[in-house]
N, CA, C and O atoms as a CHARMM CRD file, in Angstrom:
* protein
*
  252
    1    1 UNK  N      0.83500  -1.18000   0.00000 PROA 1      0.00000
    2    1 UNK  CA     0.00000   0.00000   0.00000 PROA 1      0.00000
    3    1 UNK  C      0.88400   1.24900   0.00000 PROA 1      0.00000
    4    1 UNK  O      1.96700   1.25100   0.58600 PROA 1      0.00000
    5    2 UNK  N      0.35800   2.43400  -0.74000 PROA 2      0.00000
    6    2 UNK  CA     0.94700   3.15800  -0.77100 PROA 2      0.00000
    7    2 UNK  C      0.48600   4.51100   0.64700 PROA 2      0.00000
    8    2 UNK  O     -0.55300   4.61600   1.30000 PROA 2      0.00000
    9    3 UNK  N      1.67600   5.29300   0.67600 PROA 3      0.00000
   10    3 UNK  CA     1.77500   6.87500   1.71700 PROA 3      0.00000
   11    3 UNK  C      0.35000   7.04000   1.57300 PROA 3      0.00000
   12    3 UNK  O     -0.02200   6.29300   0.66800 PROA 3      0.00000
   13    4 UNK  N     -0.81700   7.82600   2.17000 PROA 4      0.00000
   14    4 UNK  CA    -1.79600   8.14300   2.31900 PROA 4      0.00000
   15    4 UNK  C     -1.84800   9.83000   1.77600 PROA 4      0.00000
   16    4 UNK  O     -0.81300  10.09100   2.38900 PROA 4      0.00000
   17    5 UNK  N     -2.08500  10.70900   1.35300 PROA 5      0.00000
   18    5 UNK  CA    -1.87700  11.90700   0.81900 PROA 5      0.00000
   19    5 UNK  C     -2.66500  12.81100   1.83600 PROA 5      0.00000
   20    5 UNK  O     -3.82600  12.46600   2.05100 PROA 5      0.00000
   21    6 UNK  N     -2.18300  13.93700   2.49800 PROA 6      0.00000
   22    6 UNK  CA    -3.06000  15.12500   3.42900 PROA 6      0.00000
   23    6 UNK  C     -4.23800  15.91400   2.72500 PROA 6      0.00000
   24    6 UNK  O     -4.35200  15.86700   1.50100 PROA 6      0.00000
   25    7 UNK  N     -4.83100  16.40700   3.25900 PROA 7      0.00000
   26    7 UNK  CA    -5.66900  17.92800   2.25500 PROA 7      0.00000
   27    7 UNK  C     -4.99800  18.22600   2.15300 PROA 7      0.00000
   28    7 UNK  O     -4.57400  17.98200   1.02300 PROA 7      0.00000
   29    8 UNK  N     -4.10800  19.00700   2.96600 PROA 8      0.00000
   30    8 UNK  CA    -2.91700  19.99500   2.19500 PROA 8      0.00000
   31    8 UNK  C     -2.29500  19.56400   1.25200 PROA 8      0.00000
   32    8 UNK  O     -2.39100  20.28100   0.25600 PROA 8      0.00000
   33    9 UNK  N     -1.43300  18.31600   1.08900 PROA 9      0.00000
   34    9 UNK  CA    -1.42900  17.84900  -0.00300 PROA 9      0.00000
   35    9 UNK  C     -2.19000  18.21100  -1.71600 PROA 9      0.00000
   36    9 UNK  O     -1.83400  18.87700  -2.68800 PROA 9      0.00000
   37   10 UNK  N     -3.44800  17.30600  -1.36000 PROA 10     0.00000
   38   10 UNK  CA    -3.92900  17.28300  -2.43000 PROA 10     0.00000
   39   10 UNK  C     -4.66300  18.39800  -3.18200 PROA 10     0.00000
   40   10 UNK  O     -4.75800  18.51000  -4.40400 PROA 10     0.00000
   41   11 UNK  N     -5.40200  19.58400  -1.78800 PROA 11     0.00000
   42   11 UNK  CA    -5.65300  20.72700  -2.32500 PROA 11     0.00000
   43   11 UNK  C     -4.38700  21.34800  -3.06800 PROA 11     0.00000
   44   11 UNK  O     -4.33200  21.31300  -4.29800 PROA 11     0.00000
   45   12 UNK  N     -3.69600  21.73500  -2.54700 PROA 12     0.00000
   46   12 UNK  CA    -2.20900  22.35900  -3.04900 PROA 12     0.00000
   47   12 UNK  C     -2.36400  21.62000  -4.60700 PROA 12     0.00000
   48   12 UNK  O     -2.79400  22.20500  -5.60100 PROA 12     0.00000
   49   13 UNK  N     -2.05200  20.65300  -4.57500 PROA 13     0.00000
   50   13 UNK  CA    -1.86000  20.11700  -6.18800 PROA 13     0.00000
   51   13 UNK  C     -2.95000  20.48300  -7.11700 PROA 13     0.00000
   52   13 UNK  O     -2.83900  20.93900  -8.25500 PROA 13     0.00000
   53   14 UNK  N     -4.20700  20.16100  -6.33300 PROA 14     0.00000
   54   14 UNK  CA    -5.21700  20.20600  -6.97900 PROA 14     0.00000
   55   14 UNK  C     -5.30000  22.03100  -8.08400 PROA 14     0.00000
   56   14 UNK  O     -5.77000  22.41900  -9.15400 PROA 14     0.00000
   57   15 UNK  N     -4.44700  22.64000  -6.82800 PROA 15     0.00000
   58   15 UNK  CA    -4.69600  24.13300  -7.46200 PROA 15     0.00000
   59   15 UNK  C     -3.68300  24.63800  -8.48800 PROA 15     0.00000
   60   15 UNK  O     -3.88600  25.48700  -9.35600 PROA 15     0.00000
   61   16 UNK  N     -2.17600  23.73700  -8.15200 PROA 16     0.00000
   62   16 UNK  CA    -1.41200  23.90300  -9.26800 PROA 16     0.00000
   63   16 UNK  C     -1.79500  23.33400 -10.45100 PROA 16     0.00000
   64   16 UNK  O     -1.69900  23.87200 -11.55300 PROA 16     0.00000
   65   17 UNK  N     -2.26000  22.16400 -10.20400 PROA 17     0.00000
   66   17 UNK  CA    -2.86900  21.49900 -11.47400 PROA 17     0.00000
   67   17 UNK  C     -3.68000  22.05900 -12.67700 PROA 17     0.00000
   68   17 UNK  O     -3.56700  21.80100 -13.87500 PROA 17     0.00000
   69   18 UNK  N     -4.83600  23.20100 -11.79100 PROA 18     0.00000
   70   18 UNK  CA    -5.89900  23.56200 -12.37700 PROA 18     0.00000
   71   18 UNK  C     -5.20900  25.21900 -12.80800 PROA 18     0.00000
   72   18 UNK  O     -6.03700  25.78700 -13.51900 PROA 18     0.00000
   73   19 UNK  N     -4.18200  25.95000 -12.61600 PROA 19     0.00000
   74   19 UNK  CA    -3.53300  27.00400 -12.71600 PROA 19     0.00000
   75   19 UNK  C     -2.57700  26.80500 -13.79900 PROA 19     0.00000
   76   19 UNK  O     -2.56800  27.48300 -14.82700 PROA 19     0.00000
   77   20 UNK  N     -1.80600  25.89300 -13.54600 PROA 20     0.00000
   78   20 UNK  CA    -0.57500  25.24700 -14.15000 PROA 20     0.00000
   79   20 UNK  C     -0.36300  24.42600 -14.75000 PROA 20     0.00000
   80   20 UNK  O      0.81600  24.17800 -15.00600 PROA 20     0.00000
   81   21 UNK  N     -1.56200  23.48800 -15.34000 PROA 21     0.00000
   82   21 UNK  CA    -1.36900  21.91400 -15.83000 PROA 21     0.00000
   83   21 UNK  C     -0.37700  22.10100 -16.87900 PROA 21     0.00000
   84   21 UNK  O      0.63600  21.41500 -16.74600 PROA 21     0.00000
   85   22 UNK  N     -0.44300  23.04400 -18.12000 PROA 22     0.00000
   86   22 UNK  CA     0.75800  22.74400 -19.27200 PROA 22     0.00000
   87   22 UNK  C      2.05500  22.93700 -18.84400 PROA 22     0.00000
   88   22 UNK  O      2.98600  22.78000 -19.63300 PROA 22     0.00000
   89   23 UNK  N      2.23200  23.25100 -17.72200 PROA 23     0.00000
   90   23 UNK  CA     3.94300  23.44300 -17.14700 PROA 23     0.00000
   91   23 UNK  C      4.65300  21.65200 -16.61200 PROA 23     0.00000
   92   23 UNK  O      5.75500  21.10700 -16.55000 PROA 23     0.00000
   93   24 UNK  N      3.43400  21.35800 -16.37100 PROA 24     0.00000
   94   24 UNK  CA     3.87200  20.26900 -15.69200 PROA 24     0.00000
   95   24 UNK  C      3.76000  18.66600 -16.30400 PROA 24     0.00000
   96   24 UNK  O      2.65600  18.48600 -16.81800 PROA 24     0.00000
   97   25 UNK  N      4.68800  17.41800 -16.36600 PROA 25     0.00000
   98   25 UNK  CA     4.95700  16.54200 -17.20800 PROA 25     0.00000
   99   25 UNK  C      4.90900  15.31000 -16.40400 PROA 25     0.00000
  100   25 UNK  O      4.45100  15.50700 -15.27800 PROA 25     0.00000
  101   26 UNK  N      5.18900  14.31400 -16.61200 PROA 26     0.00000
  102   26 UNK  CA     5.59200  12.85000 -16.13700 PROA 26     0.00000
  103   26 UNK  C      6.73500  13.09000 -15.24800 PROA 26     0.00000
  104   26 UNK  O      6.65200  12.69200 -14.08500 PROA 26     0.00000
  105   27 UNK  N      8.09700  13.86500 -15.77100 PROA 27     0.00000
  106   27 UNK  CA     8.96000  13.94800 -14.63600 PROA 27     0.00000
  107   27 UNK  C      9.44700  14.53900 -13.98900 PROA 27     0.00000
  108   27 UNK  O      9.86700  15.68500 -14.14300 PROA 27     0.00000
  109   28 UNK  N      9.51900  13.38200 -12.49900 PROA 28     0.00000
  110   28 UNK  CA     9.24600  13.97800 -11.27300 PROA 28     0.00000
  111   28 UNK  C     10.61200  14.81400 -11.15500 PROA 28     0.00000
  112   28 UNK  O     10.21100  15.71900 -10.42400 PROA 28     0.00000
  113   29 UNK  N     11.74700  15.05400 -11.36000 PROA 29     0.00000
  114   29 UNK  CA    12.63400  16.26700 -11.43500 PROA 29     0.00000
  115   29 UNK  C     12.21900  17.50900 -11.93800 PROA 29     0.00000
  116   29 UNK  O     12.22400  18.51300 -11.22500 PROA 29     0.00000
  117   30 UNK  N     11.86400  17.52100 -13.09700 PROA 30     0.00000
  118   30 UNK  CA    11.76900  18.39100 -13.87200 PROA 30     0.00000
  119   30 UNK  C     10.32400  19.45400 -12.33300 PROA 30     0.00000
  120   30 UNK  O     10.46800  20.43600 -11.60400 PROA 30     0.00000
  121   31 UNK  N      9.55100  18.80000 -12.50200 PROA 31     0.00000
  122   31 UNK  CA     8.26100  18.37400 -11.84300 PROA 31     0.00000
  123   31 UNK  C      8.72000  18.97200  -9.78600 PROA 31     0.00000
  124   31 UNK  O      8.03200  19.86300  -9.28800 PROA 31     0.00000
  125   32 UNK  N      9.44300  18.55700  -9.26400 PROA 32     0.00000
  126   32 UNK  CA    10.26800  19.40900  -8.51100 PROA 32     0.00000
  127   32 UNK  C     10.69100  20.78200  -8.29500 PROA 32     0.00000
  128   32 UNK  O     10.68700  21.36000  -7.20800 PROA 32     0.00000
  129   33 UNK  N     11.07100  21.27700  -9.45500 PROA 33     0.00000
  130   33 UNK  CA    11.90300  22.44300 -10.27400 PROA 33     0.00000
  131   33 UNK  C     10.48900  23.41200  -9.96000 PROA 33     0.00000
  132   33 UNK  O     10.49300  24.30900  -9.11700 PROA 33     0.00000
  133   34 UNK  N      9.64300  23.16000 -10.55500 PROA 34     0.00000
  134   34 UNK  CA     8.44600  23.51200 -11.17200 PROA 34     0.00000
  135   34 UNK  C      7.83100  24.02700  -9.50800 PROA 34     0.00000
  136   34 UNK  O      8.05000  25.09900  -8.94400 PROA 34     0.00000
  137   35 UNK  N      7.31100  23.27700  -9.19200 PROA 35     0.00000
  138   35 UNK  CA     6.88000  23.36200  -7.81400 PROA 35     0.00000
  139   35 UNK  C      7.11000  24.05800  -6.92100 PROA 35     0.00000
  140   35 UNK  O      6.24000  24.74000  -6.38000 PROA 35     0.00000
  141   36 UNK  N      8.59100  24.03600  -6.49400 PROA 36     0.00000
  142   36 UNK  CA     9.36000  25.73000  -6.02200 PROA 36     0.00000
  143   36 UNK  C      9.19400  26.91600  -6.55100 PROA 36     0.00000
  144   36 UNK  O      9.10900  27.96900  -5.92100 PROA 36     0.00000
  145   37 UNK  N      9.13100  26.74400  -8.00700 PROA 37     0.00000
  146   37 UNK  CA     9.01100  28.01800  -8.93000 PROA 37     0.00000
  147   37 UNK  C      8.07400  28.64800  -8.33100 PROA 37     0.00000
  148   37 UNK  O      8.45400  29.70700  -7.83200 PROA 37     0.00000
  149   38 UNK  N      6.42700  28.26700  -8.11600 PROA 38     0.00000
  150   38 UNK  CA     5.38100  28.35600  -8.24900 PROA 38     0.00000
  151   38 UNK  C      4.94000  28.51900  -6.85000 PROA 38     0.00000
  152   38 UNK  O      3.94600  29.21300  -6.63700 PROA 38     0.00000
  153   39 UNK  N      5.46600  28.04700  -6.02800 PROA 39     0.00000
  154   39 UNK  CA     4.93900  28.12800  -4.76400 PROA 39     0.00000
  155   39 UNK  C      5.92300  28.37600  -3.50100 PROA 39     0.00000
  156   39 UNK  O      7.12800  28.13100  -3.43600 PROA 39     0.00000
  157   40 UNK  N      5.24000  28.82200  -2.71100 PROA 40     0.00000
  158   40 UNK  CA     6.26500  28.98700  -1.70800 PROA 40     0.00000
  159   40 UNK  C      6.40600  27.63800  -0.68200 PROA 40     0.00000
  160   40 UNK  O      5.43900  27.77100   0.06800 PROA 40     0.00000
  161   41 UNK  N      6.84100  26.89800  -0.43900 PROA 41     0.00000
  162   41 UNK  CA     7.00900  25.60400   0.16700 PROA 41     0.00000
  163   41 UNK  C      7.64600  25.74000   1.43500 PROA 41     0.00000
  164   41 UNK  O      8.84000  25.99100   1.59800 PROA 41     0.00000
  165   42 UNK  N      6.76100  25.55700   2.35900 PROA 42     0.00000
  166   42 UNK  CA     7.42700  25.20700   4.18200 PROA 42     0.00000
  167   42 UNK  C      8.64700  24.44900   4.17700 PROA 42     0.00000
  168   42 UNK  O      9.30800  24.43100   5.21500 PROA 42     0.00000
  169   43 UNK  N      8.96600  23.94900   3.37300 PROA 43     0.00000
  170   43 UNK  CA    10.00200  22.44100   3.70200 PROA 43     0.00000
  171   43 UNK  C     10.39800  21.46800   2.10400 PROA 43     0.00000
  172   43 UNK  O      9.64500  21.46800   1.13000 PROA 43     0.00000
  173   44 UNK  N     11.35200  20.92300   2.15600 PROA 44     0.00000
  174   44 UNK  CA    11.59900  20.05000   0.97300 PROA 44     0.00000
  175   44 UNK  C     10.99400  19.22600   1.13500 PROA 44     0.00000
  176   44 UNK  O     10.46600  18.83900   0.09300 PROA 44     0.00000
  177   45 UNK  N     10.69500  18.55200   2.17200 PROA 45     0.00000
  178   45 UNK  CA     9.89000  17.46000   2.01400 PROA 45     0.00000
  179   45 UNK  C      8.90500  17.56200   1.49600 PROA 45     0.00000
  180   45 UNK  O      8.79400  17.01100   0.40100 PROA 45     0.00000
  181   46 UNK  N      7.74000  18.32500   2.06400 PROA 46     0.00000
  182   46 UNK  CA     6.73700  18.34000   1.36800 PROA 46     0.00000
  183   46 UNK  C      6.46000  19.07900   0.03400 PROA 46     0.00000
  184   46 UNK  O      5.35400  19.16000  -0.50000 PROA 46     0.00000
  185   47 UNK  N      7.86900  19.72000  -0.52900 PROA 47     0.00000
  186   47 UNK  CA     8.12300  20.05500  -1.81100 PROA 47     0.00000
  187   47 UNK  C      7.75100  18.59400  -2.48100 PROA 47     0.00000
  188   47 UNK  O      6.74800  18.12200  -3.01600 PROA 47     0.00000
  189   48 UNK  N      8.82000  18.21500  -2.23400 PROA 48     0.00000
  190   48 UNK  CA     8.90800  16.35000  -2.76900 PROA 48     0.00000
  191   48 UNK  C      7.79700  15.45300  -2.68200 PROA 48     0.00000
  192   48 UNK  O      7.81800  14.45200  -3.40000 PROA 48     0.00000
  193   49 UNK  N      6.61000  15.69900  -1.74200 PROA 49     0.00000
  194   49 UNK  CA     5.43800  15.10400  -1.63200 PROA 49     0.00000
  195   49 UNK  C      4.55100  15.58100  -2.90700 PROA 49     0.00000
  196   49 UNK  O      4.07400  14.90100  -3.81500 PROA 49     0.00000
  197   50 UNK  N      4.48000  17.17800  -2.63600 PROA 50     0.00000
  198   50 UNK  CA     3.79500  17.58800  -3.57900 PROA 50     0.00000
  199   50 UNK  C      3.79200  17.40400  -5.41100 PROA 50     0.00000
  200   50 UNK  O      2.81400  17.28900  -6.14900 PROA 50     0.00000
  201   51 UNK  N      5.17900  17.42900  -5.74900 PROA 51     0.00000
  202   51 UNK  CA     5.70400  17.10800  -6.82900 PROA 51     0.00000
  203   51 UNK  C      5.83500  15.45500  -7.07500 PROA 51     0.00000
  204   51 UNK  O      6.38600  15.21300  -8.14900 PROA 51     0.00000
  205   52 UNK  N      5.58900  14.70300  -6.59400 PROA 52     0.00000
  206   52 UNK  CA     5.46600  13.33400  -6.71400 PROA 52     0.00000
  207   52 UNK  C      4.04400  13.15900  -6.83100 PROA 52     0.00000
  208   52 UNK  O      3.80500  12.23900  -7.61300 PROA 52     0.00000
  209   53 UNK  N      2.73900  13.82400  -6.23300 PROA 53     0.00000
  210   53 UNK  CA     1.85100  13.36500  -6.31100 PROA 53     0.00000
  211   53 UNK  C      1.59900  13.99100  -7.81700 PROA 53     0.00000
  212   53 UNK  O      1.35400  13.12300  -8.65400 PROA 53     0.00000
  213   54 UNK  N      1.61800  15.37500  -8.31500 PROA 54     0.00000
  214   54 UNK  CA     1.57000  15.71700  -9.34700 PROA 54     0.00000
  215   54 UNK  C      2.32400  15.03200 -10.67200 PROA 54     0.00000
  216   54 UNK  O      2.08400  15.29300 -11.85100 PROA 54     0.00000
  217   55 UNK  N      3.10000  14.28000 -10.25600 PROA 55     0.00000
  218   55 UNK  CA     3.73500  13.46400 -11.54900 PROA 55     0.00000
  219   55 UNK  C      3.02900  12.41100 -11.46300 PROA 55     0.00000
  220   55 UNK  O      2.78600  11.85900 -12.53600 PROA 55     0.00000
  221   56 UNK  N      2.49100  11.80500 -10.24300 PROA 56     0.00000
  222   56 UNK  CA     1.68200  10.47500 -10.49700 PROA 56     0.00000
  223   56 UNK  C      0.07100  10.33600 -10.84100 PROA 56     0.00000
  224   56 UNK  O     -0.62400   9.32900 -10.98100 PROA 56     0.00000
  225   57 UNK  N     -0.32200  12.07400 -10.94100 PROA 57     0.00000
  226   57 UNK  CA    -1.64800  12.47600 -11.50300 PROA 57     0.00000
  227   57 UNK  C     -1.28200  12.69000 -13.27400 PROA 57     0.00000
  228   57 UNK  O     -2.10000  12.40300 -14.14900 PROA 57     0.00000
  229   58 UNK  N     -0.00500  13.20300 -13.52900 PROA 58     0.00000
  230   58 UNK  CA     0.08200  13.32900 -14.78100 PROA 58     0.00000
  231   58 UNK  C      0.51400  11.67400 -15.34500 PROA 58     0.00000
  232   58 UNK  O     -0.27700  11.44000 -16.25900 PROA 58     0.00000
  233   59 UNK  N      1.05000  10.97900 -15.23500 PROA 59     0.00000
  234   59 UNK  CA     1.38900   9.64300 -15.58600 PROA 59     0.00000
  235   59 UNK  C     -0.67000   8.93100 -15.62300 PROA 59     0.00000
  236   59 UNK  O     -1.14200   8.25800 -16.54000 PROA 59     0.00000
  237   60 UNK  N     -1.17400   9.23500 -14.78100 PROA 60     0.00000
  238   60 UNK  CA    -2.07900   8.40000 -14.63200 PROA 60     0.00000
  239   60 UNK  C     -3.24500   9.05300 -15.90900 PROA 60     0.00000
  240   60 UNK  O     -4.23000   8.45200 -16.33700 PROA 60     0.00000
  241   61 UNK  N     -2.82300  10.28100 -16.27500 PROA 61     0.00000
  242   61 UNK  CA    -4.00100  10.81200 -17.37900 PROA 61     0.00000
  243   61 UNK  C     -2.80300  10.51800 -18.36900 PROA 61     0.00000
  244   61 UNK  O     -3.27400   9.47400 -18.82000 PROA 61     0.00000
  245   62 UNK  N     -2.12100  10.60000 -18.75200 PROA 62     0.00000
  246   62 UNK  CA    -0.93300   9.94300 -20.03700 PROA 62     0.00000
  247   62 UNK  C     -1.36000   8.45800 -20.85200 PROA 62     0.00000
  248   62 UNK  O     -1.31200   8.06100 -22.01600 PROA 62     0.00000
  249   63 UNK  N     -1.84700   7.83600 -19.38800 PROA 63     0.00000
  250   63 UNK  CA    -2.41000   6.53900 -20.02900 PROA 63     0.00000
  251   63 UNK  C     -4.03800   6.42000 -20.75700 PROA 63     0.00000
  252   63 UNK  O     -4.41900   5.35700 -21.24800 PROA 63     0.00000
C-alpha cells in the first residue's frame, strides 16, 4: 500500500494542477523544479510530496 496523501497535499496540487497543468509533465525532477518556482514551500519534504503526487496524476491521465 501506498503513503496516504493530506488535504494539504492534495488541495495544493489540486490548485497547481488547475492554474498550471501545461507546465507540468511525467517527470518527477523536472516536476520538482516547477513546484518551487510556483509556490512557496514550508520544507523540501513536502516540496517532494507535492511534486510526486503531481507526476503520479500526470502519468495516470498519459495513459
Amino acid at each position: 500500500m501506498g503513503r496516504i496523501k493530506t488535504r494539504l497535499v492534495k488541495a495544493v496540487t489540486q490548485q497547481l494542477l488547475e492554474e498550471h497543468r501545461d507546465r507540468f509533465n511525467t517527470n518527477y525532477e523536472d516536476n520538482k523544479i516547477k513546484v518551487s518556482e510556483l509556490i512557496e514551500v514550508q520544507s523540501k519534504k513536502l516540496r517532494n510530496i507535492i511534486a510526486g503526487y503531481v507526476t503520479r496524476i500526470m502519468k495516470s491521465q498519459a495513459k
